[in-house]
C-alpha positions, 0 to 999 in steps of 0.5 A, spaced: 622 069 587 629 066 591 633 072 592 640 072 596 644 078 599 647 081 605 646 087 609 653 089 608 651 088 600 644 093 602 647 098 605 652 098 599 646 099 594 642 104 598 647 109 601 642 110 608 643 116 612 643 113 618 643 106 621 640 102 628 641 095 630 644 089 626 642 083 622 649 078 621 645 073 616 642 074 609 636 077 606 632 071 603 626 075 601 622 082 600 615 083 604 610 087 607 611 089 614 605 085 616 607 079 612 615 079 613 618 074 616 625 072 619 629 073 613 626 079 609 627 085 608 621 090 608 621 099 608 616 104 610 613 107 604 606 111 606 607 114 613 600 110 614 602 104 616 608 107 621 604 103 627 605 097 624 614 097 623 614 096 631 610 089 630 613 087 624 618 081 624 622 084 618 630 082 619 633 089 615 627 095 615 627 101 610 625 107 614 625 114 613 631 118 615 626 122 621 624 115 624 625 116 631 624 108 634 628 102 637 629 096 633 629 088 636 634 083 636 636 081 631 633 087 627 637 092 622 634 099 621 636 103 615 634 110 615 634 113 608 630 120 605 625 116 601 624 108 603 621 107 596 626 109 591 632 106 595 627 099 595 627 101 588 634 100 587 634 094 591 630 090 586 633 093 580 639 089 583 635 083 584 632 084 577 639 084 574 640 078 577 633 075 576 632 076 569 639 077 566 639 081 558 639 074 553 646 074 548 646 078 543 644 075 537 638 074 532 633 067 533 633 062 527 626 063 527 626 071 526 624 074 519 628 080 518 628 084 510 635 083 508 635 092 507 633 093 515 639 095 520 640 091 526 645 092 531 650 086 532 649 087 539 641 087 539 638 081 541 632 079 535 628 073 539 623 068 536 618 069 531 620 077 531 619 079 524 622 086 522 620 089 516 624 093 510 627 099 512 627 098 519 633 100 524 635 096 531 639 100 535 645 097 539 643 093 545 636 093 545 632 086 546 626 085 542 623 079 546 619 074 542 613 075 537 614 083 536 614 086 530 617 092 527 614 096 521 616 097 515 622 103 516 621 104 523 626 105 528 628 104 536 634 106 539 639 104 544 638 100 550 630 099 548 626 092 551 621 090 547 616 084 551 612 079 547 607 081 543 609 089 542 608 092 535 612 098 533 608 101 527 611 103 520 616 109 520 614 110 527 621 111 533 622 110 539 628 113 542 633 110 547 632 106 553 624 105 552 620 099 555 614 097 552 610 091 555 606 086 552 600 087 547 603 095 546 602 098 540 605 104 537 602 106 531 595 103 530 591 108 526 587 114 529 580 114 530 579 118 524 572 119 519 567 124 515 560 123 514 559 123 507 553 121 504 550 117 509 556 113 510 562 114 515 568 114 510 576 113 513 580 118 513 587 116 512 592 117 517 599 117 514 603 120 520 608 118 525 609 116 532 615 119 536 617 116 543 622 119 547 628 117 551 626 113 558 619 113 556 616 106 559 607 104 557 605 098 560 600 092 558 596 093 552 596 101 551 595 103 545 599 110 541 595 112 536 599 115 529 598 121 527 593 123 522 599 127 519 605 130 522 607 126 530 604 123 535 609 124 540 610 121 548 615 126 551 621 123 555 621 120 561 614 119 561 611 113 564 603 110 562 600 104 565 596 098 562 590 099 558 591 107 556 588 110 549 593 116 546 588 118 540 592 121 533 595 128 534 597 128 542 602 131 544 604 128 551 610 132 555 616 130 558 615 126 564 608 125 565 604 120 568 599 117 566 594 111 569 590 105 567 585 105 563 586 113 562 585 116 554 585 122 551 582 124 545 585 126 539 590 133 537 591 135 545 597 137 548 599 134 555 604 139 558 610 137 562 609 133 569 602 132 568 599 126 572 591 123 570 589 118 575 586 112 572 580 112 568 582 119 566 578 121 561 580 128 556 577 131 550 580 132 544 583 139 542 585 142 550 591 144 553 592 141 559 598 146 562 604 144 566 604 140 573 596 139 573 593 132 576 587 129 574 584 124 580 581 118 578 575 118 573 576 126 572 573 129 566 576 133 561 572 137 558 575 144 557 584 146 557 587 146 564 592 152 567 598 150 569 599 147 577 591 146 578 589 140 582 582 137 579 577 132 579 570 131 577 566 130 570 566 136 568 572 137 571 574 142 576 578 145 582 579 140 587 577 144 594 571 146 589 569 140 587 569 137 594 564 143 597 559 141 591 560 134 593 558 137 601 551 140 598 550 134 593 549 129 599 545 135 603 540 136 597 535 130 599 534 134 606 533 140 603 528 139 598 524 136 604 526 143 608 523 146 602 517 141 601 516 143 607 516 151 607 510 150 600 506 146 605 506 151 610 504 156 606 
């Protein structure tokens, strides 16, 4: 990455509250505070590596508005309310310029069905194949090798990387991201035992994808078996996440790696599921709740609880039987110890 701007640039992008020292040459790479050098700009995220911004080499730090130390020669400090978010900006910045939107246009090597609608400001790249009835909205880029089912549609501004597959009728709204090896609309998971085979039971429904919704590498959004499977907006799931048939995931969501949730459950707004999260089929998991990583669930969730476990269950509980667990060999030696005394 070979990056190249000002402080003065920096400052107009992040807005800091406040600033401390000067650093008068360009910025010529981002790093971590241990790894910074003369030239790179680096910030403090989590409040556990506070100790480290005094020994840090980093020319311009993003800090918290409430960071009370002195820069050194030749160091900018640029106090602001979240360090992250405004690194955020800065490379959302650096990504423009990085890998700037191709030219509208369809590649010579793309197969588009004469009925299907894409926007003269789309980008269509190579090997894409678009079938009958499909609609591409205005300014959406589909990178290369993706296809797109017979009468789906994506909305505007979308970005399809290689290899995404878009199920047919399914929809994605505006300014969704999908990343490589996504696929919405595979079928569900469905079977009925029927003398003594297991016969598939079709699933004709859809998948609907809201507005500013991103899913990472390789996830997989099952169709409905009838009716929508929906993805709420602003949700955002990571690499490697399985959404069963039916569910129904809220607005602005998380969903970690490797996390899945089984078929017909409602995931209210915000909820976050740590990676490998596991929920059952036909639960409601209420507004606000958080899962950690490898939690079980197995029953339906209040809203605003805090759990962990398999089974799953409120944090502080969860932790105090973690307490007894490891005290159990102890105890049965007490116990043992009682029997052989009597």
């Amino acid at each position: 990455m070979q990056v190249s701007f000002s402080a003065d640039e920096l400052i107009a992008w992040v807005k800091p509250s406040g600033r401390r020292g000067d650093f008068v040459d360009k910025v010529t790479g981002i790093a971590s505070l241990e790894e910074a050098q003369t030239g790179d700009l680096s910030f403090l995220g989590n409040p556990k590596y506070r100790q480290a911004v005094a020994q840090s080499r980093a020319s311009i730090l993003l800090l918290p508005a409430d960071y009370d130390g002195e820069p050194g020669p030749g160091q900018l400090y640029l106090l602001c309310d979240n360090p992250s978010a405004a690194l955020g900006m800065v490379c959302s910045r650096i990504e423009q310029q990085l890998w700037p939107k191709p030219v509208s246009g369809v590649h010579s090597s793309a197969v588009i069905d004469e009925s299907a609608k894409v926007d003269p400001s789309a980008t269509i790249g190579p090997l894409c194949v678009i079938e009958a009835g499909a609609i591409i909205g205005p300014h959406s880029h589909l990178q290369a090798r993706i296809f797109v089912g017979r009468n789906a549609s994506i909305g505007e501004d979308c970005w399809l990387m290689p290899g995404v597959v878009l199920g047919a009728e399914c929809r994605l709204a505006n300014r969704v991201r999908l990343h490589s090896g996504v696929v919405i609309g595979s079928d569900g998971f469905g079977y009925e035992f029927v003398q003594g085979r297991h016969q598939k039971v079709p699933q004709i429904g859809i998948v609907e994808v809201g507005d500013d919704v991103e899913i990472g590498a390789n996830s997989t959004i099952d169709r409905a078996r009838f009716s929508r499977t929906v993805i709420g907006e602003g949700t955002k799931i990571d690499n490697l996440v399985q959404v069963a048939h039916n569910v129904v995931i809220g607005k602005h969501c998380i969903l970690c790696a490797q996390v899945g949730v089984a078929g017909s459950t409602v995931v209210e707004d915000y909820v976050v599921l740590g990676g490998q999260a596991g929920v059952a089929g036909h639960l409601r998991i209420g507004k606000g709740v958080k899962a950690g990583g490898q939690a079980g669930i197995t029953t339906d969730i209040e809203p605003g609880q805090f759990v962990i476990g398999y089974p799953a269950a409120p944090y502080m509980n969860e932790r105090r039987l973690q307490v007894l667990h490891r005290r159990l060999p102890e105890l049965f030696k007490r116990v043992d110890a009682l029997e052989t005394r009597h």
